[in-house]
N, C-alpha and C positions, 0 to 999 in steps of 0.2 A: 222427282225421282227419289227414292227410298234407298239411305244409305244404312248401311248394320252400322250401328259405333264398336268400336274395337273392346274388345274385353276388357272386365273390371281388373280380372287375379293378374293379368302381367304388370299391368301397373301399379298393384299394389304388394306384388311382390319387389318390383323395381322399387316402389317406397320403400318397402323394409329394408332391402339390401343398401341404399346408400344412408338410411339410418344407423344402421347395425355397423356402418364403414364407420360414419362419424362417431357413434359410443364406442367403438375401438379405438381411432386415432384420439380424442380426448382422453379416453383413460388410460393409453400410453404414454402420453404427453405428462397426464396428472403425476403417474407412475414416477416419469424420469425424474421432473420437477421437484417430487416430496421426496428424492434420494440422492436430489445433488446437495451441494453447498458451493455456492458460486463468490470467489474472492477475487476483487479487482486488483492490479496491481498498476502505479503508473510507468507507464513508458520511458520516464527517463532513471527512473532507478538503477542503481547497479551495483556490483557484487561488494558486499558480502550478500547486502541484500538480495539481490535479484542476478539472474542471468538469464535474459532475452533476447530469443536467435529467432530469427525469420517474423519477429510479433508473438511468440510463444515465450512462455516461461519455462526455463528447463533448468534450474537450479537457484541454491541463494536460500537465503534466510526464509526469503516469503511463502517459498514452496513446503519448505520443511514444517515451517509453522501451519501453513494452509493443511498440510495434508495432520500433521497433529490435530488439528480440530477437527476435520473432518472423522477422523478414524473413532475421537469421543465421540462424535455425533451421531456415530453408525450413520455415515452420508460418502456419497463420491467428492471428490474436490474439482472443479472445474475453476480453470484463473482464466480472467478477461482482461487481457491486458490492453492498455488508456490511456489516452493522456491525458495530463492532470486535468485540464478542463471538463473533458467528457468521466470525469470519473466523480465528480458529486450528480451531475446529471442520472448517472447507473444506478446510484444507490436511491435516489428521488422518486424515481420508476420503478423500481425493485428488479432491473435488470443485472444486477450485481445481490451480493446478502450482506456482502461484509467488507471490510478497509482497516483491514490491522496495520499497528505499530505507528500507529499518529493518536496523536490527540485532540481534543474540541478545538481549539486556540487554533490550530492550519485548517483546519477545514469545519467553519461553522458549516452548520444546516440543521433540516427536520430531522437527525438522526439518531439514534438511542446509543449510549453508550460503554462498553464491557466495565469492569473491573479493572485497575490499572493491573499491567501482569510483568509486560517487556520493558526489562532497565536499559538507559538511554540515557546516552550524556549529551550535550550540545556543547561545542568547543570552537572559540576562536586561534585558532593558529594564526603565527605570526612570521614573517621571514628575519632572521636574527641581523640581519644589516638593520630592520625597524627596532623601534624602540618596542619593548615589551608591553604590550597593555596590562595594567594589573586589575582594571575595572570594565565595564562595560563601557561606561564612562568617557573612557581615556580613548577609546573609538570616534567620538564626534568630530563630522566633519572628514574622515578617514575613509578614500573609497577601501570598500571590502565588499568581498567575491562573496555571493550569495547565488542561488537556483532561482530560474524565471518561474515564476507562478508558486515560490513555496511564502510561508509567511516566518516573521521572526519578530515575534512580541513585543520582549523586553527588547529589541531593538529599536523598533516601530515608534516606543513610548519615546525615542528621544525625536521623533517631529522630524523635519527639516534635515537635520545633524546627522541623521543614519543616511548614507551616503551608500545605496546599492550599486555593485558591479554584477548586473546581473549577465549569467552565461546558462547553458542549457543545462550542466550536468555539475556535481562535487570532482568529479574527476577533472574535468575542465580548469576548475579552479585550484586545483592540484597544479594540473603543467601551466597555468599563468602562475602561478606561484615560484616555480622554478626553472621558469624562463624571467625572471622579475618584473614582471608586467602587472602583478599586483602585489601588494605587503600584506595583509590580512584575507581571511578568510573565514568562513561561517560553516561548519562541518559536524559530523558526528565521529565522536570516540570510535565508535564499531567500525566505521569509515578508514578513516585515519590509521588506527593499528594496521586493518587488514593490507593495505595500500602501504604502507609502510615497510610491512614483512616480506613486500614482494621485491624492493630491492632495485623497482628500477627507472626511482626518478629521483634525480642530484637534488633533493632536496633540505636545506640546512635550514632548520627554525626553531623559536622557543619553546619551552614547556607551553602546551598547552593552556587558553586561560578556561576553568570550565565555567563558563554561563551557565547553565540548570542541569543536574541530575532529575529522572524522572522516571514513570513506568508506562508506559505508553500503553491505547488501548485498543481495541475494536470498534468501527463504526459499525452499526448494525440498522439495516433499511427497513424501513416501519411496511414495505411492501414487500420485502422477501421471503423467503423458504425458513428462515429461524428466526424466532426471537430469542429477544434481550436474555429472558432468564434460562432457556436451552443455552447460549453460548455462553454464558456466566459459568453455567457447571463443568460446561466443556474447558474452562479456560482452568477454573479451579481445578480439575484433573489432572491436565497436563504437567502444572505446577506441582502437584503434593505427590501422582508418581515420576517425578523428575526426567519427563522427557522434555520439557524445555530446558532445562538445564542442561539436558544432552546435546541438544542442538546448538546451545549456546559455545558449548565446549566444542562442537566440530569445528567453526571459524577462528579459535584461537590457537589452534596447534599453526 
């Protein structure tokens, strides 16, 4: 029995048109891609730095600063917020671009990195019933309140002797602090003041001891939407027309 085959033109217009679909959705995609700037932030952060409601980022240091780079970049800012584990894996994939306000030393990896730009103090507080540490030193053997999964160097170097009280968050370590459940603690300056000015945790301690001043940088994914020397200029920007300094000035009032 003699069958017609069905015509060549509808199936090769059917070719074209799901061809023609997919060079649309790829160079939408491309489009989005090469106009964001994708900055991870981790999950247990929090303000000054960060303010994260429902897994979004809607305030804090990181936003400000994200969106300042972006606006050099002539780019959208998009934050993926992580937790600290899955957040070297983002940048390894180039599912993230970037991981400001840390440095090599917490978060080795394959990862390139900015210009020091963001000043950062690291401070051991102390509750004044404890004897004052004047050294790093005078900590051995001493549990003190540190973050699960962050790292602490010059602490590290003393072996054995550094005595981690690890909890989830620096605010945590705040109220064991003044509930007296621990004597020391491992924190940042920017931290500290902000959380201070609010007034409302019965907290009585010494002068600060500072462990390192520093300028903290950018990681930057050897797989993402910018490189090293795009976010270099963008960071130099920011700095020399003093809109980090702006921002820096909003958390101090």
């Amino acid at each position: 029995m003699h069958t017609t085959p069905p015509p060549a033109i509808p199936r090769l217009l059917q070719a074209g048109l799901r061809l023609a679909l997919a060079a649309a959705v790829w160079t939408a995609a491309g489009c989005v891609q090469a106009g964001e700037l994708v900055l991870t932030v981790d999950t247990g952060t929090e303000m000054p730095f960060a303010k994260i409601e429902d897994g979004k980022l809607t305030g804090g240091l990181h936003k400000d600063l994200g969106e300042a780079l972006a606006r050099a970049l002539g780019r959208t800012p998009v934050f993926l917020v992580l937790p600290r584990k899955r957040i070297e894996h983002a940048l390894e994939t180039g599912d993230a671009d970037v991981l400001c306000m840390y440095i090599p030393a917490w978060v080795p990896g394959p990862y390139d990195w900015s210009r020091p730009f963001f000043p950062h103090s690291e401070v051991v507080i102390a509750d004044r019933r404890a004897a004052r540490p004047k050294r790093v030193r005078d900590l051995a053997g001493q549990r003190i309140g540190t973050v699960l999964g962050y790292r602490y160097p010059e602490f590290e170097a003393m072996g054995s002797d550094f005595v981690r009280e690890d909890t989830l968050s620096a605010e945590s370590n705040l109220r064991k602090l003044a509930a007296g459940r621990i004597q020391y603690a491992i924190t940042s300056s920017v931290f500290l003041d902000y959380r201070l000015k609010q007034g409302d945790l019965p907290l009585a301690l010494h002068e600060p001891l500072l462990v390192k001043f520093f300028r903290a940088q950018c990681a930057v994914s050897r797989r993402g939407r910018v490189r090293l020397p795009e976010l270099d200029r963008a960071v130099a920007q920011i700095v020399k027309d003093n809109t980090l300094a702006q921002i820096l000035q909003r958390y101090k009032k």
